[in-house]
C-alpha positions as CSV (number, residue, x, y, z in Angstrom):
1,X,-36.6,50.3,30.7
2,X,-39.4,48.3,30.8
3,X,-41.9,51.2,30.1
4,X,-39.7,52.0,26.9
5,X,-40.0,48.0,25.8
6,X,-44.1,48.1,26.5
7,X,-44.1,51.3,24.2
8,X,-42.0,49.5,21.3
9,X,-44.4,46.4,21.5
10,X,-47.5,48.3,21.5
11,X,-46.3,50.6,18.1
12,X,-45.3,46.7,16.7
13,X,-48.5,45.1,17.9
14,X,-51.3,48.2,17.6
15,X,-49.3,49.4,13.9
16,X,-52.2,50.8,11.7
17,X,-52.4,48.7,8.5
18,X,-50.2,49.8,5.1
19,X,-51.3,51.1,2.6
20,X,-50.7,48.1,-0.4
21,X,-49.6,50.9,-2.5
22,X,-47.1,52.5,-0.6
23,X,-44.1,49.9,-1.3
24,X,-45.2,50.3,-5.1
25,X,-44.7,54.1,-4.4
26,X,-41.1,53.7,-2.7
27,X,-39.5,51.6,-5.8
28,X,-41.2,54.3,-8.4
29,X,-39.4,57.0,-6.7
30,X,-36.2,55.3,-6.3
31,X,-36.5,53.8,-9.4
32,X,-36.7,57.7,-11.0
33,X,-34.2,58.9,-8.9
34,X,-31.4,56.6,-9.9
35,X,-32.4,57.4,-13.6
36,X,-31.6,60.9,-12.7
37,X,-28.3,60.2,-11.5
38,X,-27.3,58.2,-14.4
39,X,-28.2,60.9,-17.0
40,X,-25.9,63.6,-14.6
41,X,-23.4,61.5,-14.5
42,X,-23.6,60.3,-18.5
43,X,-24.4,64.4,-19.2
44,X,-20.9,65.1,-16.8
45,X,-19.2,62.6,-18.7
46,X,-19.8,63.5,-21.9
47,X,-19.4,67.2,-21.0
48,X,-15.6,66.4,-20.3
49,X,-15.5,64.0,-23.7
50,X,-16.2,67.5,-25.6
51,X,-13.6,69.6,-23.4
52,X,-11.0,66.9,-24.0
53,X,-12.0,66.8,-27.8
54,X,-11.9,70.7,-28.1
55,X,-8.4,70.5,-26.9
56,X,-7.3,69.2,-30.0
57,X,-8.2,72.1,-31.3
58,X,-4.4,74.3,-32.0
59,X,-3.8,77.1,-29.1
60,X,-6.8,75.7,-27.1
61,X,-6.0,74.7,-23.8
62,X,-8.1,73.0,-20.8
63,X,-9.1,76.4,-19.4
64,X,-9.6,77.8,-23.1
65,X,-12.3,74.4,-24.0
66,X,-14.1,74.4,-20.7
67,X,-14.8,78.2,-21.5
68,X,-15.4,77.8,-25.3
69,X,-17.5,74.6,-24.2
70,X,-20.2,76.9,-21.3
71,X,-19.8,79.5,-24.2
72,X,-22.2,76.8,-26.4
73,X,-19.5,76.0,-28.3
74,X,-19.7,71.8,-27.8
75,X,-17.8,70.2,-30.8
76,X,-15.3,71.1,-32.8
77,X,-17.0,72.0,-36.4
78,X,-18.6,74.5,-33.9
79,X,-15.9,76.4,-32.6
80,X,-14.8,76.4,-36.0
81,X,-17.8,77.9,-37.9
82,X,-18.0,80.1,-35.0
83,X,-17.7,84.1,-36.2
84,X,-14.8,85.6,-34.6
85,X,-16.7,88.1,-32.4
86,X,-18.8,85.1,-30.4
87,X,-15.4,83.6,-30.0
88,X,-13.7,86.7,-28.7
89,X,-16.9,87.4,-26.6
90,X,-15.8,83.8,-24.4
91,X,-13.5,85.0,-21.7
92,X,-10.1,83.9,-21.7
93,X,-10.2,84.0,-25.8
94,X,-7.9,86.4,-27.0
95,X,-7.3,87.3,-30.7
96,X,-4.6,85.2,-31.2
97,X,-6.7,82.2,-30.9
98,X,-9.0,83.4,-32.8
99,X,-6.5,83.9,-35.5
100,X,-5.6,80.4,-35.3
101,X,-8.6,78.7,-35.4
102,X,-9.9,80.9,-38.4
103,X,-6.8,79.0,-40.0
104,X,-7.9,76.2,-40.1
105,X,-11.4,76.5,-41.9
């Protein structure tokens, strides 16, 4: 016990001197990694905005946006515009979809 106390008090005591820039170094990085998590969680947010908004869309369900959306299709106008063979190229669009959304243009 005593032999494990020494050993702490001579790390404390005999520490080699820091390096002034390290602390400076420590905030940088956390200071880029929190910015990282607030753009994924602003991209992951607004990434469901668009699915819920492409819902709106007549026949389009949540399974039906969230494909159209990872298809490249991210607003509305979009899916639109789209020509009917990149839309029936997105799985888990069928014709009938298609048929309705081309209704609306």
């Amino acid at each position: 016990m005593i032999s494990k106390f020494l050993s702490k008090l001579k790390s404390i005591l005999f520490k080699s001197p820091v390096d002034p820039e390290t602390p400076l170094k420590k905030e940088k990085k956390a200071a880029k990694s929190a910015k990282i998590k607030t753009k994924t969680k602003t991209k992951t947010a607004n990434s469901k905005k668009n699915i819920e908004t492409l819902t709106t869309l007549p026949g389009v369900g949540a399974k039906s946006a969230k494909a159209l959306y990872e298809a490249g299709f991210k607003t509305t106008k979009a899916v639109i515009a789209a020509d009917e063979k990149d839309l029936l190229a997105v799985s888990g669009v069928g014709i009938n979809l298609v048929k309705k959304l081309k209704k609306l243009k």
